[in-house]
C-alpha positions as a Markdown table, in Angstrom:
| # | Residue | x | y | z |
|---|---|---|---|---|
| 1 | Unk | -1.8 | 22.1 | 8.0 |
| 2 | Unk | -1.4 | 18.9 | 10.4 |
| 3 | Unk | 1.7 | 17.1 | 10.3 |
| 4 | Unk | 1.1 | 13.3 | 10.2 |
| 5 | Unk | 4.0 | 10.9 | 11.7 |
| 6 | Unk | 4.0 | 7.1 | 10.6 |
| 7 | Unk | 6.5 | 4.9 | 11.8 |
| 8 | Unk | 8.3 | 2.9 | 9.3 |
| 9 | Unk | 9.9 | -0.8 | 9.5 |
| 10 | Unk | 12.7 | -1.5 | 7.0 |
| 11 | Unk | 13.1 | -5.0 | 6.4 |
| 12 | Unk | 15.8 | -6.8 | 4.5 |
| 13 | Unk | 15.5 | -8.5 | 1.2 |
| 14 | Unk | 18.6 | -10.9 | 1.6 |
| 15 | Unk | 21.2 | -9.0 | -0.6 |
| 16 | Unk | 18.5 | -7.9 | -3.1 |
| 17 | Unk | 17.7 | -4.1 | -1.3 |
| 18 | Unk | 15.3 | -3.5 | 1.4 |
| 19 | Unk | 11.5 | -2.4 | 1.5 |
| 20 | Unk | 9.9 | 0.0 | 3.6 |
| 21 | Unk | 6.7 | -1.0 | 5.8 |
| 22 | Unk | 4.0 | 0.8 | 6.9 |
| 23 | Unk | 1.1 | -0.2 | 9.3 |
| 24 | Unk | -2.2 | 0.5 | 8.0 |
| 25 | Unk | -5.8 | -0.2 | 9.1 |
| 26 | Unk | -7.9 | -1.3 | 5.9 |
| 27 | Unk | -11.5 | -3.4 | 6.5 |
| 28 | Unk | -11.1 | -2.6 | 10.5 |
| 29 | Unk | -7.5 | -4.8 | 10.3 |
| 30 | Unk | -4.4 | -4.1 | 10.7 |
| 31 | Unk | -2.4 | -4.8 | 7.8 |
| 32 | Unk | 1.2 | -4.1 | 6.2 |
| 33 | Unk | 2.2 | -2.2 | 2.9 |
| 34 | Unk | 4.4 | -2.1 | 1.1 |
| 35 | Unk | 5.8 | 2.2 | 0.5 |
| 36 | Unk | 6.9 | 2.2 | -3.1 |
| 37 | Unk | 7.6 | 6.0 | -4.3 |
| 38 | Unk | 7.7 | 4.3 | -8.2 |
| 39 | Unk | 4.5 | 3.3 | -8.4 |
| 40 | Unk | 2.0 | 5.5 | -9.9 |
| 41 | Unk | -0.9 | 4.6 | -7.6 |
| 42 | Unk | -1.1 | 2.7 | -5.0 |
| 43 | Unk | -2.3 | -1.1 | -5.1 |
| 44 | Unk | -4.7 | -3.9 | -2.8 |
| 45 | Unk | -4.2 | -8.0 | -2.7 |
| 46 | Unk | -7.3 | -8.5 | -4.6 |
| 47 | Unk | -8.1 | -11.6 | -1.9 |
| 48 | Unk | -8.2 | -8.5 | 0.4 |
| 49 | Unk | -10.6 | -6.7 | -2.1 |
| 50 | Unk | -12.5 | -9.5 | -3.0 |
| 51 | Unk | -12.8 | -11.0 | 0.5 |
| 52 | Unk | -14.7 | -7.6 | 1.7 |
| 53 | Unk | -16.3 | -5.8 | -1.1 |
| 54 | Unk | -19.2 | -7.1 | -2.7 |
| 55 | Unk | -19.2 | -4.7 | -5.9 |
| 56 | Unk | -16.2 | -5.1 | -7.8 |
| 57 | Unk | -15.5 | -3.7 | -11.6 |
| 58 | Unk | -13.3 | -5.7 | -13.9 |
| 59 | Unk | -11.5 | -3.8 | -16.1 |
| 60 | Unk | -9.1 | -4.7 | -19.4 |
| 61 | Unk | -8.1 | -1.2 | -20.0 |
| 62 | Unk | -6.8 | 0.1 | -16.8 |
| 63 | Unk | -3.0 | -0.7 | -16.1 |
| 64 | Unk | -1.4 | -0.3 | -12.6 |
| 65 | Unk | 2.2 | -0.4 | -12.8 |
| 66 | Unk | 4.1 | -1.2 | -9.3 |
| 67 | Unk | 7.7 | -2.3 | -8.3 |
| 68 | Unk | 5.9 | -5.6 | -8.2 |
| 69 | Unk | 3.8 | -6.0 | -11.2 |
| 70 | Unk | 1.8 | -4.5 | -13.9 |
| 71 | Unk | -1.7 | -6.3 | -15.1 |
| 72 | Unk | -5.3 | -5.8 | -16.1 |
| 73 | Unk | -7.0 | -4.6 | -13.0 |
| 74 | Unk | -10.2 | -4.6 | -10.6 |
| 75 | Unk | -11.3 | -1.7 | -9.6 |
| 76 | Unk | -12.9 | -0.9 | -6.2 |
| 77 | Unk | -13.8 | 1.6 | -3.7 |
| 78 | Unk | -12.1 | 1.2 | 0.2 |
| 79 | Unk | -14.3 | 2.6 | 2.5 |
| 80 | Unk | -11.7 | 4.0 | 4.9 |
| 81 | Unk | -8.0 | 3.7 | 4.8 |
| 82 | Unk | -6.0 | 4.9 | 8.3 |
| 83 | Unk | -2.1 | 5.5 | 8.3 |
| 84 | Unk | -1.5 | 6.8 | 11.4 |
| 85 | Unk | -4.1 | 9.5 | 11.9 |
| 86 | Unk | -4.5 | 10.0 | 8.6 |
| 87 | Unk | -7.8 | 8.9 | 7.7 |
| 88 | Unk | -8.7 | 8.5 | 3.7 |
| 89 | Unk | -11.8 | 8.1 | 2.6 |
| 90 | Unk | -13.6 | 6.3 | 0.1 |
| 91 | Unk | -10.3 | 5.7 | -1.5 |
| 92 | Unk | -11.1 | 4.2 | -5.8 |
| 93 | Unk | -8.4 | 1.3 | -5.4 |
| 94 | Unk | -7.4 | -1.1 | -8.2 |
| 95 | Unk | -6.6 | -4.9 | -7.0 |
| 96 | Unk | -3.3 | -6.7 | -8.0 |
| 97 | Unk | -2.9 | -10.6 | -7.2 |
| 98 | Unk | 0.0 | -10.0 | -4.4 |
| 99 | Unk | 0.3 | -13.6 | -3.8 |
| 100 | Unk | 3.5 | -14.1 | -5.3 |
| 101 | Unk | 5.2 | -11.5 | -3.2 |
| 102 | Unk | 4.0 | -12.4 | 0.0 |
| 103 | Unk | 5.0 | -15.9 | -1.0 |
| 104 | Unk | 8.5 | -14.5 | -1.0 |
| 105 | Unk | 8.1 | -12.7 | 2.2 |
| 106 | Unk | 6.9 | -15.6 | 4.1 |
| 107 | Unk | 10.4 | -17.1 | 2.6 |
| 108 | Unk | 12.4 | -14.2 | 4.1 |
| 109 | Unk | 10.6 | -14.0 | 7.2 |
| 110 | Unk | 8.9 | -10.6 | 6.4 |
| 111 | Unk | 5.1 | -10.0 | 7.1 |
| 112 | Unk | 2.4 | -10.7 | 4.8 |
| 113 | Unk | 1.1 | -7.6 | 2.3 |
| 114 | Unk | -2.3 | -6.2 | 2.4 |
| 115 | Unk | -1.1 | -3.2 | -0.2 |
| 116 | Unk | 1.5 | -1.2 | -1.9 |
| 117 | Unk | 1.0 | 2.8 | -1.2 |
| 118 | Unk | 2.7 | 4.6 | -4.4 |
| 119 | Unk | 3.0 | 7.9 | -5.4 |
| 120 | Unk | -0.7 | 9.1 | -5.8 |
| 121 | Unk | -1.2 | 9.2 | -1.9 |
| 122 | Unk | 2.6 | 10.4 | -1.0 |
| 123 | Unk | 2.0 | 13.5 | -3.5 |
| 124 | Unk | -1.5 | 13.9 | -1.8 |
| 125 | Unk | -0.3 | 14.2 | 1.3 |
| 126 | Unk | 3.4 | 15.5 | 0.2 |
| 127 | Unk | 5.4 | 12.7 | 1.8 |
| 128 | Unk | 8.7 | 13.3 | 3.4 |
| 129 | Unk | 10.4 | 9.6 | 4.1 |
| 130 | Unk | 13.1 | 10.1 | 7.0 |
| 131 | Unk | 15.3 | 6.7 | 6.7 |
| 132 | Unk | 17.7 | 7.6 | 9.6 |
| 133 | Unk | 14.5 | 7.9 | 11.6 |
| 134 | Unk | 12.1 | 5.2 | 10.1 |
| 135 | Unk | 9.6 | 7.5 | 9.5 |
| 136 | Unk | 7.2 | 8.9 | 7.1 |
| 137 | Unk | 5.7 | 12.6 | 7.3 |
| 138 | Unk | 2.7 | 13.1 | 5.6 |
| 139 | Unk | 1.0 | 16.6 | 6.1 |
| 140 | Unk | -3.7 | 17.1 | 5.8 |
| 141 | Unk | -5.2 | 20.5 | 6.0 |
């Protein structure tokens, strides 16, 4: 088993808690998300979705439920996700509108959003999350 480590940036929500960031590269760019251990799956900015994949399902019955939000969904395949050197492929992704939070972000100061990695891909990949050392262990055979 390889041991995978992903630095971490912790920014500041102005006396509202803190979030922890992780560089990723989605669609060749490097982005920011959003490492929420709450949310069931993990999430896209549907202008990121929409803005670079052409075949998109709508769907009224899946629910993805995040620290941020919880809506109707579009569902689409991300050819490659990289954190780190981890490298996920052909990752089924649902799209929230992440506008609002980035919003707030810009506000604080804080980098824009591209995602929200929850719990399906820390579980995957059996996530340890060192605070004291801003940094995030994920382990791939």
């Amino acid at each position: 088993m390889r041991t995978i480590t992903v630095p971490l940036t912790l920014i500041n929500l102005q006396d509202d808690g803190f979030h922890l960031l992780v560089e990723i590269v989605v669609f060749g760019k490097k982005c920011f998300a959003v490492l929420d251990t709450g949310a069931s799956r993990s999430v896209f900015d549907i202008t990121l979705i929409k803005n670079n994949i052409s075949e998109l399902a709508y769907s009224e019955e899946t629910h993805a439920t995040t620290l941020f939000a919880t809506s109707s969904t579009i569902q689409a395949t991300i050819p490659k996700i990289k954190m780190g050197r981890l490298v996920i492929n052909d990752y089924e992704t649902v799209a929230l509108d992440l506008e609002t939070v980035n919003h707030a972000y810009d506000q604080m100061g804080h980098p824009m959003i591209a995602g929200i990695i929850g719990s399906d891909i820390l579980l995957q990949y059996q996530a340890i999350i060192n605070y004291k050392k801003l940094k995030l262990f994920l382990y791939s055979n």
